[in-house]
C-alpha positions as CSV (number, residue, x, y, z in Angstrom):
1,X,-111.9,88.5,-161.7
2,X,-112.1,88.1,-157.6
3,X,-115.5,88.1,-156.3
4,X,-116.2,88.9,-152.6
5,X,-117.3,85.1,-152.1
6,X,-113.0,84.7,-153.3
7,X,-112.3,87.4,-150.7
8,X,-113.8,86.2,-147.9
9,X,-112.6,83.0,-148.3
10,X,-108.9,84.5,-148.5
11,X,-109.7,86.6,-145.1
12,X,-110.8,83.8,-143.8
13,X,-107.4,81.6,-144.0
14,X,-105.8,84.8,-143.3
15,X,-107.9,84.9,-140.1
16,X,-108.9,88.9,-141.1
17,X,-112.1,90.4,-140.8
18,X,-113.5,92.2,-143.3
19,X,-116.8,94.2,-143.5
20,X,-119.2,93.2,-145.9
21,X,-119.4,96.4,-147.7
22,X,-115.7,96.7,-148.1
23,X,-115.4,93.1,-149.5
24,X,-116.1,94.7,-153.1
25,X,-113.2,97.1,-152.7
26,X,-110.7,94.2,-151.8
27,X,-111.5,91.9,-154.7
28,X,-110.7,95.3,-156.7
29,X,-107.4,95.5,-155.0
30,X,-106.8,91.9,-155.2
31,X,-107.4,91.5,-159.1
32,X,-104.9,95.0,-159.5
33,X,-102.5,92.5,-157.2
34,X,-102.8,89.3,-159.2
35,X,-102.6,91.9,-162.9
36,X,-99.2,93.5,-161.3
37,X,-97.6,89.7,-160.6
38,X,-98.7,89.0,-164.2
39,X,-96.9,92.0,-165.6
40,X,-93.7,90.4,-164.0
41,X,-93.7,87.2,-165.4
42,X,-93.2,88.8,-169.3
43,X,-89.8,90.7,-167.5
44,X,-86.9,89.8,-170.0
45,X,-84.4,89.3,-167.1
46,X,-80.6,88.5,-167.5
47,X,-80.1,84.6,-166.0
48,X,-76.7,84.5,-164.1
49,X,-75.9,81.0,-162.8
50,X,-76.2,80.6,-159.2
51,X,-73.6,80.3,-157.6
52,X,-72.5,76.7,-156.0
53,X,-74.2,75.8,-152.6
54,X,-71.8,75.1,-149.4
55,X,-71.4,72.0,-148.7
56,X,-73.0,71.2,-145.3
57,X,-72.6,68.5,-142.7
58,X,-73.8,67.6,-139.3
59,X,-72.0,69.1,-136.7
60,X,-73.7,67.0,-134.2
61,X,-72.4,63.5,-134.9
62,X,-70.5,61.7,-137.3
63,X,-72.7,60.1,-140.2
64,X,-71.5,56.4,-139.0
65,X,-73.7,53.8,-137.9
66,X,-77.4,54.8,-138.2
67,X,-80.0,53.0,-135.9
68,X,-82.1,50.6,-137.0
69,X,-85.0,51.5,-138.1
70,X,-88.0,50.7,-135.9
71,X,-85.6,50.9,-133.0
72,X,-87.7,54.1,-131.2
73,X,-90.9,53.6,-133.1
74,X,-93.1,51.3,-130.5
75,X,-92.5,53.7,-127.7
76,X,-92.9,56.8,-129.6
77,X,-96.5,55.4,-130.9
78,X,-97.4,54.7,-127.5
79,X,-97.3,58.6,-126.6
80,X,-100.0,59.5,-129.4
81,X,-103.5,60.4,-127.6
82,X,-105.1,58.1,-130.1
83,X,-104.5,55.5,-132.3
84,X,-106.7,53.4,-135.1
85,X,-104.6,50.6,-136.9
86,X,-101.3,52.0,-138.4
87,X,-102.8,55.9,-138.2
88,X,-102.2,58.1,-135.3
89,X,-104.6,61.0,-134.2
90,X,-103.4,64.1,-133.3
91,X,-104.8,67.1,-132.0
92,X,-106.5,69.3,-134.9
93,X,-104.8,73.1,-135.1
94,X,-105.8,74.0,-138.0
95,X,-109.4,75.6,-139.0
96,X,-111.3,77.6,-141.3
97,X,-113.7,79.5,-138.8
């Protein structure tokens, strides 16, 4: 059973607001939506195999001889704002406000 503490959590990584009052409403909603997914998984369905996967190759260059690894990596480290040991900081875009 949702509560409207799970909803506004939800809203909130959806970046949604929702009045207070209506937060009981949604958790309703939500717990018909979670039931209805359940109901699918008992489905008896028909498996067909899938069928085979193209191959695909790079149409940019020829797999032949790779560089070296560490070749680029000193000068791509140096364009990171920050940097502590082997960990590089970058700029934070993701938030639960």
């Amino acid at each position: 059973m949702a509560s409207s503490d799970d909803v506004r959590k939800l809203a909130a990584l959806a970046r949604l607001s929702i009045p207070e009052e209506a937060l009981p409403a949604r958790a309703a909603e939500f717990d018909r939506i979670v039931s209805y997914i359940g109901e699918l998984d008992e489905l008896e369905l028909e498996t067909k195999s899938a069928p085979a996967a193209p191959a695909y190759n790079n149409v940019f260059r020829t797999d032949g001889e790779p560089t070296p690894s560490g070749t680029w990596t000193e000068r791509l480290v140096s364009l990171f704002p920050q940097r502590d040991g082997d960990y590089l900081s970058v700029k934070k875009i993701i938030s639960h406000e």
